[in-house]
C-alpha positions as CSV (number, residue, x, y, z in Angstrom):
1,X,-0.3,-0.1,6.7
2,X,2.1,2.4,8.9
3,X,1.4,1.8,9.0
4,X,-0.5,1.4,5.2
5,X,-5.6,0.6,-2.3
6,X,-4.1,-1.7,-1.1
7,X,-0.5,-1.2,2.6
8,X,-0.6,-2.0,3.9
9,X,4.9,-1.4,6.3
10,X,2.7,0.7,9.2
11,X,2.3,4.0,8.9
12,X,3.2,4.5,5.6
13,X,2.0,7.2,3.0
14,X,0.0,5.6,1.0
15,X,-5.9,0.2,-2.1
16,X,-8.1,0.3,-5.6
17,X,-7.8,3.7,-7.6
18,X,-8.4,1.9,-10.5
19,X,-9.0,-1.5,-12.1
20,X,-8.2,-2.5,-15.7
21,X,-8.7,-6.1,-16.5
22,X,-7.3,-6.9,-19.8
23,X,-6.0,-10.2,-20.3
24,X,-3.4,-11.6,-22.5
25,X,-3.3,-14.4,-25.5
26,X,-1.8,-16.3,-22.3
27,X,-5.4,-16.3,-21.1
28,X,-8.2,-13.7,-21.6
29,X,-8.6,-10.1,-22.8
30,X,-11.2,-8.1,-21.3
31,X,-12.2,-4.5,-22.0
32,X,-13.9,-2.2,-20.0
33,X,-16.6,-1.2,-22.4
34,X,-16.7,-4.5,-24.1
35,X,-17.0,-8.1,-22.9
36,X,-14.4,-10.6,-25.1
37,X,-13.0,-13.8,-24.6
38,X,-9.9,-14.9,-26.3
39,X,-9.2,-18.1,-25.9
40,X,-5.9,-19.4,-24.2
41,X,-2.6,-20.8,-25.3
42,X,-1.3,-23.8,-24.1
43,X,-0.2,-22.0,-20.8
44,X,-3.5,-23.8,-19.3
45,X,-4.9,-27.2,-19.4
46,X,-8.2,-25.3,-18.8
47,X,-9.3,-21.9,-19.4
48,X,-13.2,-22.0,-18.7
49,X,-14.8,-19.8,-16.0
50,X,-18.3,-19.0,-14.9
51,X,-19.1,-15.6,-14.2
52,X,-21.4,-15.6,-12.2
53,X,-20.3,-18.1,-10.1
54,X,-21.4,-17.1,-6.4
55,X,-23.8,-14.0,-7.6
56,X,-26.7,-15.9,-7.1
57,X,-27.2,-15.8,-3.9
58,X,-25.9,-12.6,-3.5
59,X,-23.4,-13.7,-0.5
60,X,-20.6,-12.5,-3.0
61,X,-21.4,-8.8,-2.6
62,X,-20.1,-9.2,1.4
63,X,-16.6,-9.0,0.0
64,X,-16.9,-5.4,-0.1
65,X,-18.0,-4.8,3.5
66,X,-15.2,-7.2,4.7
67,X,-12.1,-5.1,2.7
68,X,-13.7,-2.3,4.8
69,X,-13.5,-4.2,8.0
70,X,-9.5,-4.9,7.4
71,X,-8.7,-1.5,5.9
72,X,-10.2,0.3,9.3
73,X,-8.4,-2.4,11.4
74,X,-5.0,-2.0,9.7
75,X,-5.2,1.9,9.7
76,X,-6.8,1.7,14.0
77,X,-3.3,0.2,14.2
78,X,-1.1,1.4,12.1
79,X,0.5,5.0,14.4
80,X,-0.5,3.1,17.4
81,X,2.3,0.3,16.3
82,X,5.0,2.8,15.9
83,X,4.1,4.7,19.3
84,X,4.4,1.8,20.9
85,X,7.5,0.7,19.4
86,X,8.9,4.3,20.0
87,X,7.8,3.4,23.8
88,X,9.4,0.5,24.3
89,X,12.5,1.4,22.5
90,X,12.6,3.9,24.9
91,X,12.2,2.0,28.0
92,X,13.4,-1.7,27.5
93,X,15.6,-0.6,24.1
94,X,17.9,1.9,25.8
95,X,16.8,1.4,29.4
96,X,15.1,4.6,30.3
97,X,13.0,5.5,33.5
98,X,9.2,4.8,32.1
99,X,8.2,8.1,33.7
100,X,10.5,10.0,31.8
101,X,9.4,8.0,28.7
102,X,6.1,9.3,29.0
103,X,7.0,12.4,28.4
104,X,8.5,11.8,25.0
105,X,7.0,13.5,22.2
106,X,5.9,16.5,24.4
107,X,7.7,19.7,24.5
108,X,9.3,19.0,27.1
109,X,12.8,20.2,26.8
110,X,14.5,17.7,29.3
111,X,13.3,14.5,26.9
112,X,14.8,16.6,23.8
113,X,17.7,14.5,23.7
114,X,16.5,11.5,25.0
115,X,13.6,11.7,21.8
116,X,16.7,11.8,19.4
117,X,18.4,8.9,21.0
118,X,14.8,6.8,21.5
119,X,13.9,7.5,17.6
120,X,17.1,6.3,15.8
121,X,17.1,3.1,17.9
122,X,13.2,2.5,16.8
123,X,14.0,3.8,13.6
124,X,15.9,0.6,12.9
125,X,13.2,-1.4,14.9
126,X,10.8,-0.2,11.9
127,X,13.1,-0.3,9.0
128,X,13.5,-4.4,9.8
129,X,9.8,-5.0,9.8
130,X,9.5,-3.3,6.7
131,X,12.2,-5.2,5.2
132,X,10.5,-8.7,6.3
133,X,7.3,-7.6,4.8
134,X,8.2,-7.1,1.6
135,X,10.6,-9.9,0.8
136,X,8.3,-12.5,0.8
137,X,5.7,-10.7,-0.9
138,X,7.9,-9.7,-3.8
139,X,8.3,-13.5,-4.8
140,X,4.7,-13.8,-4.4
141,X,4.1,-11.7,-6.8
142,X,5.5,-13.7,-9.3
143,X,2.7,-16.8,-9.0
144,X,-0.1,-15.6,-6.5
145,X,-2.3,-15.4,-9.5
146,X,-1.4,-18.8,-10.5
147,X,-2.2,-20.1,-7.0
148,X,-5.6,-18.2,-7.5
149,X,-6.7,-19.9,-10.5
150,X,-5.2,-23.2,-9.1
151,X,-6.7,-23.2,-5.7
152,X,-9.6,-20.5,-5.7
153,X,-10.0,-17.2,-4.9
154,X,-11.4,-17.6,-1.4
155,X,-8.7,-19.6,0.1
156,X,-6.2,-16.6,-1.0
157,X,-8.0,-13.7,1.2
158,X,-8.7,-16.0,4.0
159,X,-4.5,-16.4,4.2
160,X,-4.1,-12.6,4.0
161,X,-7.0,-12.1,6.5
162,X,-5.6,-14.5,8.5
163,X,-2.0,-13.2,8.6
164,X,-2.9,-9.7,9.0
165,X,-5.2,-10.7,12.2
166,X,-2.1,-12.9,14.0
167,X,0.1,-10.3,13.5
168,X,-2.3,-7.7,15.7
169,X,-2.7,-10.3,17.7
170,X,0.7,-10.9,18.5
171,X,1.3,-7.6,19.0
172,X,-1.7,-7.3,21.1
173,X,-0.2,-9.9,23.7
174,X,3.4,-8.5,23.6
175,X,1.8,-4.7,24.7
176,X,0.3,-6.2,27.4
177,X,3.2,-8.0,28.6
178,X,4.6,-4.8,28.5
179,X,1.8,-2.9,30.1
180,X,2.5,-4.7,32.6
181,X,6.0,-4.7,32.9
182,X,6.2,-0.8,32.8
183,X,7.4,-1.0,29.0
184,X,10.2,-3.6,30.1
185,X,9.6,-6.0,26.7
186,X,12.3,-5.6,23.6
187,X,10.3,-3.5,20.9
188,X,12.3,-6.3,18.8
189,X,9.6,-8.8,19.5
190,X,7.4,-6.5,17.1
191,X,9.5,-7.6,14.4
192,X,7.8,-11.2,14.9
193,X,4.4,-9.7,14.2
194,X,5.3,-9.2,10.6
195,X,6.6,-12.5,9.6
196,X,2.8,-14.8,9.7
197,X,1.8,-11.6,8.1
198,X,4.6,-11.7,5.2
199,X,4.6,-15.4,4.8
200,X,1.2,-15.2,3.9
201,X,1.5,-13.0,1.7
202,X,0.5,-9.9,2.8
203,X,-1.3,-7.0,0.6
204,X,-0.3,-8.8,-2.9
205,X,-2.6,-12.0,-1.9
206,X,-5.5,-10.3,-1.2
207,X,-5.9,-7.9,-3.7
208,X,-4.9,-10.1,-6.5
209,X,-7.6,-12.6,-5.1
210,X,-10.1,-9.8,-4.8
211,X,-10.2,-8.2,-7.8
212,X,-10.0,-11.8,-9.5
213,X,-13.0,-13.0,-6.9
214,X,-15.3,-9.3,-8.4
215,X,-13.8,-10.7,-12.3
216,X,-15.1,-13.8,-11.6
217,X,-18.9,-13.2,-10.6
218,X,-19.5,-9.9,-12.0
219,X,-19.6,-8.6,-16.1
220,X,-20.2,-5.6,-17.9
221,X,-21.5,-2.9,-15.8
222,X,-22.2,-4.3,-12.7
223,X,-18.4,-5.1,-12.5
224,X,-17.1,-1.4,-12.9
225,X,-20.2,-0.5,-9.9
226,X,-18.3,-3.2,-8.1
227,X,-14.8,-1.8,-8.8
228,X,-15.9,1.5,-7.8
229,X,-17.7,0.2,-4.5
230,X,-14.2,-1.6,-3.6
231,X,-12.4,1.2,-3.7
232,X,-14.8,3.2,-1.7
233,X,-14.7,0.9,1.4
234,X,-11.0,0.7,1.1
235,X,-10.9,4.9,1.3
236,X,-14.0,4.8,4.0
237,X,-12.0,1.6,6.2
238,X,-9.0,3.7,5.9
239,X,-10.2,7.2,6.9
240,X,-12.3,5.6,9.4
241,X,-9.5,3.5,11.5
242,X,-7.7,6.5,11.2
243,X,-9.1,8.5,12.6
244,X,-10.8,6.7,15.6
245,X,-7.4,5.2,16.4
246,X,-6.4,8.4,18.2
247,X,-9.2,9.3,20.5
248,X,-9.4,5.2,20.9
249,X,-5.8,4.8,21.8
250,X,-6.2,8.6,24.3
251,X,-8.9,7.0,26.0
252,X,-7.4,3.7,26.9
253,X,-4.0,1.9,25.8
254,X,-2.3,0.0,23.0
255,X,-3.6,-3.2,23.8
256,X,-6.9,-2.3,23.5
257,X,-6.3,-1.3,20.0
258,X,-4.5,-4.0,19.1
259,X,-7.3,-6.3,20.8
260,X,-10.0,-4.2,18.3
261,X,-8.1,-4.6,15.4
262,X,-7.1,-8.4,15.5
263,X,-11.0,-9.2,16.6
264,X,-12.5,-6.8,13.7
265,X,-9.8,-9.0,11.3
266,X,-11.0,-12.7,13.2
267,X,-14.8,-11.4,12.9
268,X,-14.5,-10.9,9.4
269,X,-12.4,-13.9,8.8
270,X,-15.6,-16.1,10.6
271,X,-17.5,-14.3,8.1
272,X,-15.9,-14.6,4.7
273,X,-15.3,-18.5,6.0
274,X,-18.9,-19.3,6.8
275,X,-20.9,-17.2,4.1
276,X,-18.7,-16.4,1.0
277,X,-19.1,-18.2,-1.8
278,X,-15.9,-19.4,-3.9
279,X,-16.1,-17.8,-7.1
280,X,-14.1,-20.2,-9.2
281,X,-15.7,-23.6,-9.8
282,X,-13.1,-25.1,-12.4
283,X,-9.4,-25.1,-11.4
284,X,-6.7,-23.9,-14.0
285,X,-3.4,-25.0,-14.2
286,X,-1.0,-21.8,-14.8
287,X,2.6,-22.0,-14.4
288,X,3.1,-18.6,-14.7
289,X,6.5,-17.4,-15.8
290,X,10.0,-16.4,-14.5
291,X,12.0,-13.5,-14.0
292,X,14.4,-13.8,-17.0
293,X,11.1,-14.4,-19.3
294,X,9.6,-10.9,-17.8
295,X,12.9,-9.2,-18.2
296,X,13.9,-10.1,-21.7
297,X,10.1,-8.6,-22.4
298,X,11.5,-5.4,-21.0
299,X,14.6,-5.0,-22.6
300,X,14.0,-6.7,-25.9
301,X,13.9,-5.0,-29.7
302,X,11.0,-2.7,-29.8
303,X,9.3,-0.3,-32.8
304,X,10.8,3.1,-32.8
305,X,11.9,4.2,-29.4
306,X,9.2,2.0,-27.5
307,X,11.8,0.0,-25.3
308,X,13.5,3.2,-24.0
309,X,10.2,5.4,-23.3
310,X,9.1,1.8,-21.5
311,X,12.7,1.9,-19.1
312,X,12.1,5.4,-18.5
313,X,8.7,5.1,-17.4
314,X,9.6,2.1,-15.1
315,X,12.2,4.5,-13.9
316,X,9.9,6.9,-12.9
317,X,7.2,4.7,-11.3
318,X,10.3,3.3,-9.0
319,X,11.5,6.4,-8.1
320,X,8.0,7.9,-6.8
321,X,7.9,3.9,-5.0
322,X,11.2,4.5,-3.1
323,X,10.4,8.3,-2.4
324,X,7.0,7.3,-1.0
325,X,8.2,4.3,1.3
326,X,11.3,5.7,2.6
327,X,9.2,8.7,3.6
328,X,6.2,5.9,5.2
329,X,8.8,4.8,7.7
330,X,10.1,8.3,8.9
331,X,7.7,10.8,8.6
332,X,5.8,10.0,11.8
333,X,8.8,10.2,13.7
334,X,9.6,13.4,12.0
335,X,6.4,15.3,13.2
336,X,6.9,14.3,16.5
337,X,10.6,15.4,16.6
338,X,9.6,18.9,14.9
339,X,6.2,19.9,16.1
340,X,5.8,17.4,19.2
341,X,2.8,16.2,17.5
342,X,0.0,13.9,19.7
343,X,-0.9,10.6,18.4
344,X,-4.4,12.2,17.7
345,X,-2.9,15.0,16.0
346,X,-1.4,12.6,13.8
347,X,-4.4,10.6,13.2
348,X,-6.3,14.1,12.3
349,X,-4.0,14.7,9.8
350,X,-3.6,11.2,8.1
351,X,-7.3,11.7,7.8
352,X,-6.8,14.9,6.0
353,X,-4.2,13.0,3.8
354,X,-6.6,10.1,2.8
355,X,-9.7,12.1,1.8
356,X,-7.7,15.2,-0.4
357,X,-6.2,12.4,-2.6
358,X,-8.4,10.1,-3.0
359,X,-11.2,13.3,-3.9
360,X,-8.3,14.5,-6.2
361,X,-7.8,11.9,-8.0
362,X,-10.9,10.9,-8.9
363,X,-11.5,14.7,-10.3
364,X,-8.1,14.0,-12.4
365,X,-10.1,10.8,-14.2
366,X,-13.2,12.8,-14.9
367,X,-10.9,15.3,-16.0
368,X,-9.2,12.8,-18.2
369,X,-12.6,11.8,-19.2
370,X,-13.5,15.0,-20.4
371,X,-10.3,15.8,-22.7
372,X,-10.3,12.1,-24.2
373,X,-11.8,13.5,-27.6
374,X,-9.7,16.8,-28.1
375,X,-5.9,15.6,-26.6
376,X,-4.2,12.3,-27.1
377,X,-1.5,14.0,-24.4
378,X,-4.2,14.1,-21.0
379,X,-2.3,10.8,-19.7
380,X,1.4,12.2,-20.4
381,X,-0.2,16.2,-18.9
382,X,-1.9,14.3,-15.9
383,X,1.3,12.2,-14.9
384,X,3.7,15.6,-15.1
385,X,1.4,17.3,-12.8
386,X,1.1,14.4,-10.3
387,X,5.0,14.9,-10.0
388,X,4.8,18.3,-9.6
389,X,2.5,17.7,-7.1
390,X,4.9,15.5,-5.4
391,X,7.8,17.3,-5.5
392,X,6.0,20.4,-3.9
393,X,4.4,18.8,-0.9
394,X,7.7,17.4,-0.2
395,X,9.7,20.3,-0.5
396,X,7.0,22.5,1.8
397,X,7.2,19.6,4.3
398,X,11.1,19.9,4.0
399,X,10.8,23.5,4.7
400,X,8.0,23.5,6.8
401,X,8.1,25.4,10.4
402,X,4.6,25.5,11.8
403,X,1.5,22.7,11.9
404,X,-0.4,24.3,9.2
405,X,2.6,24.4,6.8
406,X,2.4,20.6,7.2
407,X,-1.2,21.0,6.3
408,X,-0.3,23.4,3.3
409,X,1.6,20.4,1.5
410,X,-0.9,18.1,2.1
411,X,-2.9,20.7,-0.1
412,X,0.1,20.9,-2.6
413,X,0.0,16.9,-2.8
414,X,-3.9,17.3,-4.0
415,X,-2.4,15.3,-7.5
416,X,-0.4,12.9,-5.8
417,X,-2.6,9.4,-6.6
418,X,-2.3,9.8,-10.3
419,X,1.4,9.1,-10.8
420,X,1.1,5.4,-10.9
421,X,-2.1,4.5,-12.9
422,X,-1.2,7.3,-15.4
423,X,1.9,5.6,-15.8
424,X,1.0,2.3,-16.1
425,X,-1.5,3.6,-18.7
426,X,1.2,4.8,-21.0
427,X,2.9,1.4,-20.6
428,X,-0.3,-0.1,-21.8
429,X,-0.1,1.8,-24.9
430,X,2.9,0.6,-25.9
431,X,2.3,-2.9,-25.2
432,X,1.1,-5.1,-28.0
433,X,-2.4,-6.8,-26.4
434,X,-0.5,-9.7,-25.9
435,X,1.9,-8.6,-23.3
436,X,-0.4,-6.4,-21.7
437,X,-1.9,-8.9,-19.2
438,X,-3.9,-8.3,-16.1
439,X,-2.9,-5.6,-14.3
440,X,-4.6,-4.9,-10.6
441,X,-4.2,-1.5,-9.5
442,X,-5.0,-0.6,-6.1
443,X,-4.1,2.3,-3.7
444,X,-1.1,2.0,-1.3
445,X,-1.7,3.3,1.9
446,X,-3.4,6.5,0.7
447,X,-1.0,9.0,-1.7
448,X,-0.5,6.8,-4.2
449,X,-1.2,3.6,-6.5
450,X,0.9,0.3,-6.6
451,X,-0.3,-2.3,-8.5
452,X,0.4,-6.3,-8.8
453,X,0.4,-8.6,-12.3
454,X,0.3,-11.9,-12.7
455,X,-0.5,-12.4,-16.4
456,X,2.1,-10.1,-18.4
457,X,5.5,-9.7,-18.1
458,X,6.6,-6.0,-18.6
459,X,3.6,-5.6,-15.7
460,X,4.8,-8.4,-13.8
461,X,8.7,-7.3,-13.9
462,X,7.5,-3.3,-12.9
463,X,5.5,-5.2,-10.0
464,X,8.0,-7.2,-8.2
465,X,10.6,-3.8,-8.7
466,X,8.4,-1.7,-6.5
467,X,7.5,-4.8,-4.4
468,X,11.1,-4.7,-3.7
469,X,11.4,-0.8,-3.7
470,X,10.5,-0.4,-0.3
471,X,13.8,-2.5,1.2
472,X,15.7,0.5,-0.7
473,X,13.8,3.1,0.4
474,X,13.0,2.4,4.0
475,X,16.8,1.6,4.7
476,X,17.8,4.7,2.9
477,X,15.6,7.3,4.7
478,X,16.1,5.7,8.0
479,X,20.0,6.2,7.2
480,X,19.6,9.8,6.1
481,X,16.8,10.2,9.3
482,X,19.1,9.3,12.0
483,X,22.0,11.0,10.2
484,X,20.4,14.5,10.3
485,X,17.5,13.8,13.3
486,X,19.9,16.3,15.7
487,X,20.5,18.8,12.8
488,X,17.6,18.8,10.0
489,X,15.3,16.0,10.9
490,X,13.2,17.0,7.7
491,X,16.6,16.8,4.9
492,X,14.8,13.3,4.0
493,X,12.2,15.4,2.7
494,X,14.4,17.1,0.1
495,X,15.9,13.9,-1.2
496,X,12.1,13.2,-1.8
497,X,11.9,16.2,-3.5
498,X,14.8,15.6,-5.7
499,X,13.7,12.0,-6.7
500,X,10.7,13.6,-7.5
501,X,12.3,16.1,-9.5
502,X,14.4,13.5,-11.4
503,X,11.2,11.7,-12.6
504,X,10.0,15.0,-14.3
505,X,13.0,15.3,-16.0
506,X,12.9,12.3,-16.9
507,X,9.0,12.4,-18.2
């Protein structure tokens, strides 16, 4: 994803930063410290599962290894997508000379206003393929977990695999058309890259089907060691496709790194079809609910204030959504238009942006850890300074005239992961246990967390909102982008800034 716990549009700023399985009176409640069962209403003809289903063998532990293998491919690609889509844009979009293409993104004064013209014609090229991968999704949302308790786990991450490996592949085949037409394809065709990739399902199959598959053949400790492993591979896949991408794509071309990531994705696809266990011997029959059942959960007659403090933290979890993927789609662009930035400077510093989160965050649980006996207010303290951690990175980027300012915010942005499961924590407690559900947390891209439900309503409405989120955000900052690109190229930052800045107030 941007590019890209767990999106991957490409490019993007942002899979697991933390898993909470806790099931409803719909079907189980499980607690991290303690195993329990509750049995299920008539939602299911059968509610019966083994756990440890697929452990004996021990095949199931290469699900780990293989979310590594399609995190590193989908970050190798991610920059290298938008590049070439800047390329092409440039030479079969708006018909420039390839040699003069080449130069763009260089200091070059001459291409200065041919990098403003190329940029607001890709920028739409982008802004549609983020559109078409999240429509589809959204909907998905609402009975993926169904379909995984229906059909298996197995059959769910081999889709996802499987659409995220045709759509490099595609795009593999279209660069070398173009390599060898001088760049004389219709960036456009990208655009069909996404949609095998969105039918199937994209990032909200298999992370729902993950975390379900580790549920099903792990308990008690060994689960949380498993949680933890998952979302180590998804940091180490993304840091590591990152940044090889850059001295990969320097070296040699886009097609080769399209080539690499669609066999890495096929390999691992052979894999998890010959050797992976299913984890889910007896089928269950969930029919799931609609959106008018998860929406009169969310509005309906609460104790004290609960419903309002619920809508205002579903506010603020969908601002910092639309903030975050309106800023995935431009902010590449951006550094090339203000500080002519390489493709391996880029990757450098997505690097940097992967690792100081992802270390951050984990010191703000163990921080939360620690104050869990003398504070009941660490959740609501942790979630105001993740916003304030927002809101400054964004407005140093916004303001930002040298590389290492760029670096300075990514310092500022050190809290940035813990908006999303600090928020959905507070939501827990003031959920009854039966509307609480599963909920599957998982980080998005790498600066923050987005999460997917399929077994409580209040969870599943705030999913399928910032599912959606990105179609408002990506066509807003593109708007305001190629508005300002002659004039302030980094204004989108500061309507990032004030989002962020409307959440606080609203915390």
């Amino acid at each position: 994803m941007d590019e890209d716990t767990w999106n991957v549009p490409h490019d993007h700023e942002r899979m697991v930063d933390e898993t909470n399985r806790s099931l409803s009176s719909e079907k189980y409640i499980y607690n991290a410290s303690e195993e329990n069962t509750v049995s299920a209403t008539n939602d299911y003809r059968s509610v019966e599962e083994d756990a440890n289903v697929g452990s004996e063998s021990g095949r199931s532990f290469l699900l780990e290894p293989l979310i590594l293998i399609l995190l590193f491919a989908y970050n190798f690609s991610s920059t290298i997508l938008k590049a070439q889509i800047i390329y092409q844009s440039c030479t079969a979009g708006l018909g420039y000379p390839n040699d003069d293409c080449l130069l763009l993104g260089t200091k070059n004064a001459s291409s200065k206003h041919m990098e403003d013209a190329v940029q607001q014609y890709a920028t739409r090229v982008i802004t549609a393929m983020t559109i078409i991968e999240f429509i589809v999704p959204a909907y998905c949302g609402l009975f993926v977990g169904a379909l995984a308790d229906r059909y298996g786990r197995k059959p769910l991450l081999m889709a996802s695999f499987l659409g995220y490996g045709l759509q490099y592949l595609i795009s593999a085949c279209i660069a070398y058309v173009a390599m060898q037409s001088q760049g004389m394809v219709s960036p456009w065709f990208y655009v069909i890259t996404i949609i095998p990739l969105s039918l199937l399902g994209s990032r909200v199959t298999y992370s729902v089907a993950a975390i379900c598959y580790i549920g099903d053949v792990s308990t008690g400790r060994m689960r949380s060691y498993r949680m933890i492993a998952v979302e180590l591979c998804i940091y180490v896949g993304l840091m590591l496709g990152s940044y090889s991408s850059g001295y990969v794509f320097k070296a040699s071309n886009a097609y080769i790194v399209f080539v690499i990531s669609a066999a890495s994705i096929f390999y691992a696809l052979l894999v998890m079809a010959l050797l992976l266990p299913e984890s889910l011997r007896v089928r269950q029959l969930n029919t799931g609910f609609g959106l008018g059942q998860m929406w009169r959960s969310c509005i309906g007659r609460r104790e004290f204030k609960d419903r309002t403090i619920l809508i205002l933290i579903m506010c603020i979890l969908l601002l910092a959504t639309i903030a975050n993927d309106g800023n995935n789609v431009v902010f590449y662009m951006f550094v090339r238009e203000k500080f002519h930035w390489t493709v391996r400077e880029f990757t450098n510093f997505e690097t940097v942006s992967i690792l100081v989160p992802a270390v951050a965050g984990s010191g703000g649980v163990l921080f939360l850890w620690s104050l869990r006996h003398y504070t009941k207010s660490a959740i609501l303290c942790l979630a105001l300074i993740s916003l304030l951690s927002h809101m400054s990175s964004s407005l140093m980027t916004a303001f930002a005239f040298v590389d290492w300012q760029i670096y300075l915010a990514v310092g500022l942005g050190v809290f940035k992961s813990l908006v999303n499961p600090m928020g959905r924590t507070m939501i827990t407690n003031l959920l009854p246990t039966n509307e609480r559900g599963l909920y599957i947390h998982y980080l998005y891209k790498y600066t923050y967390v987005l999460s997917f439900q399929y077994a409580g309503k209040v969870f599943g409405m705030l999913s399928v909102l910032q599912t959606l989120s990105p179609i408002i955000g990506a066509t807003l900052y593109a708007l305001i982008y190629a508005d300002t690109l002659d004039t302030a190229p980094g204004l989108f930052n500061l309507i990032s800034g004030t989002l962020f800045g409307l959440a606080i107030v609203l915390l």
